[in-house]
C-alpha positions in Angstrom: 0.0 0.0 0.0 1.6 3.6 -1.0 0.3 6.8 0.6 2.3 9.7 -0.5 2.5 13.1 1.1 2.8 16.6 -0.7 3.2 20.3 -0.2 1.7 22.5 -2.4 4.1 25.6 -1.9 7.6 26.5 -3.8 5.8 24.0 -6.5 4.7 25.7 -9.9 0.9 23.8 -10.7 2.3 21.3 -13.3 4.9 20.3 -11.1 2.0 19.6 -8.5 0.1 17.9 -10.6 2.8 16.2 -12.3 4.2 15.3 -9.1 0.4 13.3 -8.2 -0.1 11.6 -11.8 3.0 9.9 -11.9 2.4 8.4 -8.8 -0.8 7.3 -9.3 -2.1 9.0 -6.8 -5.9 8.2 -6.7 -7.1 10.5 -4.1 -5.8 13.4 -2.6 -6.6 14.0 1.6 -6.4 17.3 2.5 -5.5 17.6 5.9 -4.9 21.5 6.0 -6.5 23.8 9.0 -7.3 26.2 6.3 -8.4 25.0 3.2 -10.0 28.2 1.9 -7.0 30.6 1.7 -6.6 32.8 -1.0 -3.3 32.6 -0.7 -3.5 28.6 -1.6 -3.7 29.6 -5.5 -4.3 26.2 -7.3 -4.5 24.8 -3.8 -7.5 26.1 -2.9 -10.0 23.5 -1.8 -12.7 23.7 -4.6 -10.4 25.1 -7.1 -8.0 21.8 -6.6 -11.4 19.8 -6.2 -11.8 20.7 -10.0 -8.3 20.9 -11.5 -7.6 16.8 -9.9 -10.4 15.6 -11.3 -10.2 17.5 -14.5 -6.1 17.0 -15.0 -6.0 13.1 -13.2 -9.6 12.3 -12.4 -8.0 12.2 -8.4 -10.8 12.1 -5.9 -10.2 15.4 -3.3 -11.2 14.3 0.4 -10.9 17.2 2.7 -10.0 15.2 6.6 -9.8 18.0 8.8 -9.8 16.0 11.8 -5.7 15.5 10.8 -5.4 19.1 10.9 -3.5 20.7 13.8 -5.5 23.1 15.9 -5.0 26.6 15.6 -3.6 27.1 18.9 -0.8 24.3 18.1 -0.1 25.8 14.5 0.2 29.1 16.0 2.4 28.1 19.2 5.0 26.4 17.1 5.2 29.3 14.0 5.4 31.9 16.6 8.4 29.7 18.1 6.4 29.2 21.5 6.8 25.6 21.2 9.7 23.5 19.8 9.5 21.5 16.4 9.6 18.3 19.1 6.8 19.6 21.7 5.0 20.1 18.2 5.4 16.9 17.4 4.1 15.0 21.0 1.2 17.3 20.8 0.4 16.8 17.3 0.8 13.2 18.1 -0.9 13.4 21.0 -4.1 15.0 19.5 -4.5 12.5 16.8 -5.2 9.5 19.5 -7.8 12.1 21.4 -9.5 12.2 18.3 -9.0 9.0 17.1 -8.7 10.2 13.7 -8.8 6.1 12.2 -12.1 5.5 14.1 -14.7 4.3 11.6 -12.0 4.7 8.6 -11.5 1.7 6.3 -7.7 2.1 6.2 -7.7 1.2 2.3 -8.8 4.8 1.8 -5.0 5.7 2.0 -4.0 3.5 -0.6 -2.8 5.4 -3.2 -3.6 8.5 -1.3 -1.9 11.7 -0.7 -1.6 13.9 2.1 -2.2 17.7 1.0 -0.6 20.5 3.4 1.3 23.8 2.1 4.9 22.8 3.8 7.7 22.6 1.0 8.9 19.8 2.4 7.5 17.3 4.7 11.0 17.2 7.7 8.9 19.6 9.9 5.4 19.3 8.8 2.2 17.5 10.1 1.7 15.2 7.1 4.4 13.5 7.7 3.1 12.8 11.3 -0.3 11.8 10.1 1.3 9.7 7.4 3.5 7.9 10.2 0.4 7.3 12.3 -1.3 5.9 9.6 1.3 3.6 8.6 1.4 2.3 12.2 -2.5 1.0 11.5 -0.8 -1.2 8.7 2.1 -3.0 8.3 1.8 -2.9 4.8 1.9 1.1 4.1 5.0 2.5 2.5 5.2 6.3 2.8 6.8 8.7 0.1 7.1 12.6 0.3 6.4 14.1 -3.0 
């Protein structure tokens, strides 16, 4: 099973899309606090709804329950809280929620976690990917 990850910023829209098709990337899982920024561009959560299924015919799933809160976004960008405090937290909130509850894990198959990070070293979709993969064995996880 391959779930991918990928961050939508210092990428040009072919290279994002690109990036997805190659793969095989089947759906897309947004996992953004904000999906609705203006300053998304081709990211923005409709506007991508369209363009993956017009460019790849990729299903868009928005999961906000991966999302960090805003409190946890803002405590780490504003350098309150360190990259690892982040991460127990992050971690930490995902169990409270118990974001795989209900979830038919082959729904990552072929999946891709959206955020706007460049890279996935310091970002939350490479947290939710590792939780994910500990469901199942069988996941391997690439950063696109």
């Amino acid at each position: 099973m391959n779930l991918y990850t990928i961050g939508f910023t210092k990428k040009t829209a072919e290279d994002f899309f690109n990036l997805l098709t190659k793969n095989n990337v089947k759906r897309l899982i947004d996992i953004r606090l904000n999906n609705k920024s203006q300053l998304a561009g081709f990211a923005k959560g409709e506007d991508l709804k369209f363009f993956l299924n017009k460019i790849g015919q990729i299903e868009y799933k928005y999961m906000i329950e991966f999302a960090p809160t805003d409190s946890l976004l803002e405590g780490y960008r504003k350098n309150q809280i360190s990259w690892e405090e982040y991460e127990k937290q992050y971690n930490k909130l995902l169990i409270e929620r118990d974001v795989l509850k209900d979830k038919d894990i082959s729904i990552f198959d072929n999946a891709c976690l959206l955020c706007s990070e460049s890279t996935a070293k310091q970002c939350h979709r490479r947290l939710a990917a590792e939780y994910i993969a500990k469901a199942s064995k069988d996941i391997k996880i690439t950063h696109l």
